[in-house]
C-alpha positions as CSV (number, residue, x, y, z in Angstrom):
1,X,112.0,248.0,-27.3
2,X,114.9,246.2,-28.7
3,X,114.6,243.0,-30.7
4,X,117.1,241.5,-28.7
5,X,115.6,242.3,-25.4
6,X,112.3,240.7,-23.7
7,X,110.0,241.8,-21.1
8,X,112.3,241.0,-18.4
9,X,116.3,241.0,-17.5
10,X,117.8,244.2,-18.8
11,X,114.5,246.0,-19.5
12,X,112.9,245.1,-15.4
13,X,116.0,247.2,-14.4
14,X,114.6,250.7,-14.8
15,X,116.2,253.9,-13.4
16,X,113.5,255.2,-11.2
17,X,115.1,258.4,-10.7
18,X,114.8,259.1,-14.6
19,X,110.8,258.0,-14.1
20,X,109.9,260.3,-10.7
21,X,109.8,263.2,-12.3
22,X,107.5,262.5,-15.0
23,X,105.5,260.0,-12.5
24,X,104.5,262.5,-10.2
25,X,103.5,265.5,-13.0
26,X,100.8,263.3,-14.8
27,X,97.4,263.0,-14.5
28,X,95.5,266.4,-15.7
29,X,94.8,267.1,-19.6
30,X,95.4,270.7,-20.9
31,X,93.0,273.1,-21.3
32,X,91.0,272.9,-24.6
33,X,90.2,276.4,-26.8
34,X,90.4,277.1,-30.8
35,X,92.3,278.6,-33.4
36,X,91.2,278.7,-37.6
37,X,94.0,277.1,-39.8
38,X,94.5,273.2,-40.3
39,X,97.6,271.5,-41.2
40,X,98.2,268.0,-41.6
41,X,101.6,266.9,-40.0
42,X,103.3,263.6,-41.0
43,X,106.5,261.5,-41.5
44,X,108.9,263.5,-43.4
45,X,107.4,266.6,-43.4
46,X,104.4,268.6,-43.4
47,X,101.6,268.2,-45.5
48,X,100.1,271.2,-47.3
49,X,96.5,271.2,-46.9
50,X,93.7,273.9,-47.7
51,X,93.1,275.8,-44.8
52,X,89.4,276.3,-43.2
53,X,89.0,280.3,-43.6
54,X,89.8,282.2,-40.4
55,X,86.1,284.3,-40.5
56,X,84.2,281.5,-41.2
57,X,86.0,279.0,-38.1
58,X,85.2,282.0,-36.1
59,X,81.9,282.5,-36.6
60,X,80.7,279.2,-36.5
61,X,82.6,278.6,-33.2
62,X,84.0,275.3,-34.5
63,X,87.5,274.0,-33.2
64,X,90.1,273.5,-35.4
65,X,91.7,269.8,-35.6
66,X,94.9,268.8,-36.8
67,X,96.0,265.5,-37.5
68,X,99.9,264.3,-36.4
69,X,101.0,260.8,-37.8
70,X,104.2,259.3,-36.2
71,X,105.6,256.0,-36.7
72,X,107.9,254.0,-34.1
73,X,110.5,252.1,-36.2
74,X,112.3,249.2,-34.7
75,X,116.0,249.0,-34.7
76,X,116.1,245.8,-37.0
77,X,114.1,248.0,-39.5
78,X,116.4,251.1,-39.6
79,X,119.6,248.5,-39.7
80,X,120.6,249.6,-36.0
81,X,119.7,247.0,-33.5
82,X,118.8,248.4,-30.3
83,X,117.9,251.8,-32.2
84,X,114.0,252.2,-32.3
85,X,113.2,255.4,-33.5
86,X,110.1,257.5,-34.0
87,X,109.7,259.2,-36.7
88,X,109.4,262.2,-36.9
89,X,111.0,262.5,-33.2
90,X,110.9,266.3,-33.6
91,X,107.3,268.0,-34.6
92,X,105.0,271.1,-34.5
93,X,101.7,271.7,-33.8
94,X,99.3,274.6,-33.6
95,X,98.6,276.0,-30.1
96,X,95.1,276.2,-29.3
97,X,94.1,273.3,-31.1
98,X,92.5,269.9,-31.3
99,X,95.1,267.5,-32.3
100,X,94.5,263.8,-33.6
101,X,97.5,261.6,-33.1
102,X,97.8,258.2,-34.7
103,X,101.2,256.1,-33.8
104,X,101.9,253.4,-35.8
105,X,104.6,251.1,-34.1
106,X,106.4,248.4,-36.2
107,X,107.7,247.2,-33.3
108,X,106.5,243.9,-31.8
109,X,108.2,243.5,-28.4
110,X,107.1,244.6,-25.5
111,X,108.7,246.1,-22.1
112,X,108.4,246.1,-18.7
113,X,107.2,249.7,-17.6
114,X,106.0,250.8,-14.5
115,X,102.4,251.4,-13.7
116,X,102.3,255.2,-14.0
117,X,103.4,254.9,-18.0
118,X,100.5,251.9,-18.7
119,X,97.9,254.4,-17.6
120,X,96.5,256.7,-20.5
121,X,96.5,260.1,-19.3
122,X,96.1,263.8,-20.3
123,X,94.1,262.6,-23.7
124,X,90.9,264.2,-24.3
125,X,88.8,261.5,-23.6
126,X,90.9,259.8,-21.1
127,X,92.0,257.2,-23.3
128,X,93.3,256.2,-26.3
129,X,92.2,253.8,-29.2
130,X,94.5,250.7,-30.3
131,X,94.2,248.6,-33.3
132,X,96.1,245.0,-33.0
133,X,98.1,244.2,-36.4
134,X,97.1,241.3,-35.5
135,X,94.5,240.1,-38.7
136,X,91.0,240.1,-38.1
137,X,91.6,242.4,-34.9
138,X,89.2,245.1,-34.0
139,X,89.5,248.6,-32.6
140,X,89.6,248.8,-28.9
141,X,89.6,251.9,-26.3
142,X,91.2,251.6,-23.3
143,X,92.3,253.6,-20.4
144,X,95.1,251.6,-19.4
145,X,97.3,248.6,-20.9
146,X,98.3,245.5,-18.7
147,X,101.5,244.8,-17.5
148,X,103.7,243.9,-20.0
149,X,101.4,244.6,-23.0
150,X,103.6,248.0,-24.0
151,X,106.6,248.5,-26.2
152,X,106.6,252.4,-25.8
153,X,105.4,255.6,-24.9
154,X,104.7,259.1,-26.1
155,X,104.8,261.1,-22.8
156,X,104.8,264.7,-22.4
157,X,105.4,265.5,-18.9
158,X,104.9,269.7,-19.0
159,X,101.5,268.6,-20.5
160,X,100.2,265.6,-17.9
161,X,100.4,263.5,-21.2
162,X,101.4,259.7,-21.2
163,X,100.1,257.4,-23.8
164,X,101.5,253.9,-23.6
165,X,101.9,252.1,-26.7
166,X,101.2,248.3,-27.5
167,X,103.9,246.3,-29.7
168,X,102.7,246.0,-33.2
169,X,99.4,248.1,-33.4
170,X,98.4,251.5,-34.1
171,X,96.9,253.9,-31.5
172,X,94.7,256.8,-32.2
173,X,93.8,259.7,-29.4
174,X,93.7,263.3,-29.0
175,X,94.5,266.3,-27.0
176,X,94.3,269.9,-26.8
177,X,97.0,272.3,-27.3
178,X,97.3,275.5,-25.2
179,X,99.6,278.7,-25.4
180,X,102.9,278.0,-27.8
181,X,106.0,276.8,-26.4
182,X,108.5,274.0,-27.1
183,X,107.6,270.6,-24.8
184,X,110.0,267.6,-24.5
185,X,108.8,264.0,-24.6
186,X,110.1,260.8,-23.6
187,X,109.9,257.2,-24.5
188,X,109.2,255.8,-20.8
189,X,109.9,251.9,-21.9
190,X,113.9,251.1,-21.3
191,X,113.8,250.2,-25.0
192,X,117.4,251.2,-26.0
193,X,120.7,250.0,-25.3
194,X,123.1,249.0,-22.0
195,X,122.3,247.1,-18.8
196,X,119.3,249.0,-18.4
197,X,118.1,249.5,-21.5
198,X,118.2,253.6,-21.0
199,X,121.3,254.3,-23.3
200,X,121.7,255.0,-26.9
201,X,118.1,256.0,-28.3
202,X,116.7,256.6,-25.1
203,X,119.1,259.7,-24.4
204,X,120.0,261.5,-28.0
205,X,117.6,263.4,-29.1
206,X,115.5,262.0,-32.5
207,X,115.0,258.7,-31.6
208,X,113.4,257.8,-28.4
209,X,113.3,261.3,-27.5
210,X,112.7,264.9,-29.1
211,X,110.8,267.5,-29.0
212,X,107.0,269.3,-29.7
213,X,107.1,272.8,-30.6
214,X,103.5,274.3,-30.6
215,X,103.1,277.5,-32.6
């Protein structure tokens, strides 16, 4: 969300015809399987890793994982108000793969989002791990964050993927890739600008919104 926008007001005034769409398609994870190469995706850019050999991944039957780091910028941060961004908006990731997501969001408001987008879905295990910046905080997994206790979400709707994110913490989970193909996702918290908080970041593409290419 927006510095300059609270849980309420602008933000409780949420286009449900943007959200049925994505409502109705969550709730099943992809199909897990395996592939023998491991790259490390980050902010800026790939990073070059040593891959696992191809014979030896086969023969011992062991999934690859891949790790994916994103980071959620607030607007105030980037010198935009009203602008949160995550970075990178636009990624790829192997198909047939384990993928280990970490989100680290620098912002610290939260929104009001429906009930569908609290609800972890489509991760491997169901839910989703979340570290409070808040010092001495521990680790907790949850399945499903109260109302008003996110700022944003990663959700994937061709996938049956939603994971809600809290303001200020980090949240780690993981998924299965399938066949390749290019997938959009959506922030699902009216965190950007105009009455309803569903212009600017929310609709161009590399802020609030982009794109996940698996290859």
């Amino acid at each position: 969300m927006t510095e300059q926008q609270g849980s309420s007001g602008k933000r409780g005034s949420v286009s449900r015809s943007l959200m049925a769409g994505v409502a109705t398609g969550l709730g099943l994870a992809v199909a897990a399987s395996a592939v023998a190469a491991t790259v490390v995706y980050a902010a800026g850019g790939p990073l070059t890793v040593k891959p696992a050999p191809a014979k030896a991944a086969a023969q011992s039957g062991a999934p690859t994982t891949t790790h994916l780091y994103l980071t959620i910028e607030s607007g105030r941060m980037l010198g935009k108000p009203g602008w949160p961004q995550y970075v990178p908006a636009n990624f790829t990731v192997p198909a047939h793969s384990k993928v280990i997501v970490t989100i680290r969001n620098f912002d610290g408001g939260a929104a009001t989002i429906p009930a569908p987008y609290l609800k972890v879905q489509g991760t491997s295990s169901g839910s989703e791990q979340v570290l409070s910046a808040k010092p001495g905080a521990k680790p907790q997994t949850v399945t499903q964050l109260p109302a008003g206790g996110a700022s944003h979400t990663l959700t994937v709707g061709q996938l049956h993927l939603n994971v809600p994110v809290p303001p200020a913490s980090t949240v780690t989970f993981s998924f299965h890739t399938g066949a390749p193909g290019t997938y959009a996702w959506q922030c699902f918290a009216p965190c950007g600008t105009g009455k309803t908080g569903w212009s600017g970041p929310m609709s161009d593409n590399g802020f609030m919104r982009g794109t996940m290419t698996v290859a």
